[in-house]
C-alpha positions, 0 to 999 in steps of 0.5 A: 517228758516229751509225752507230756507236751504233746498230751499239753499240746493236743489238749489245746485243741480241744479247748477254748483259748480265745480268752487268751487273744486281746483283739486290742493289743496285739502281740509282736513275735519279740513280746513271746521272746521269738525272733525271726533270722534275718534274710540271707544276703543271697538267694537261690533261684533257677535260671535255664540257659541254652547248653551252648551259652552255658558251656561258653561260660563255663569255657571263659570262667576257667580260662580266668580261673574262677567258677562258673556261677562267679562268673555268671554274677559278674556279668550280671551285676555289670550288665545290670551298672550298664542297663540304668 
């Protein structure tokens, strides 16, 4: 079976589909059934801070008993109230 879809599939490289594609109407992913995830509500970045200020953070989070990444998004998200 999975032999037979990539026969299909190699085959389309070697012809012509563009009598398929209508220039004057385009598709929409949601006309061929796809749909896109929606964007996760967070997302991952890299930020380097001096070791000092790191282990200062660190420090202050245990003593309020949260980790330290809450408590760099805290901080953030206040300074951020306070800069506007």
């Amino acid at each position: 079976m999975k032999s037979k879809i990539v026969t299909e599939i190699l085959e389309y490289d070697t012809k012509d589909t563009s009598q398929f594609i209508d220039k004057n109407k385009p598709l929409k992913l949601s006309d061929l059934g796809i749909e896109l995830p929606t964007e996760s509500p967070t997302k991952l970045i890299s930020l380097r801070l001096p070791t000092e200020l790191l282990n200062r953070l660190k420090a202050t989070a245990s003593q309020n008993d949260i980790s330290y990444t809450s408590m760099i998004k805290i901080l953030l998200a206040k300074g951020v109230d306070n800069f506007i």
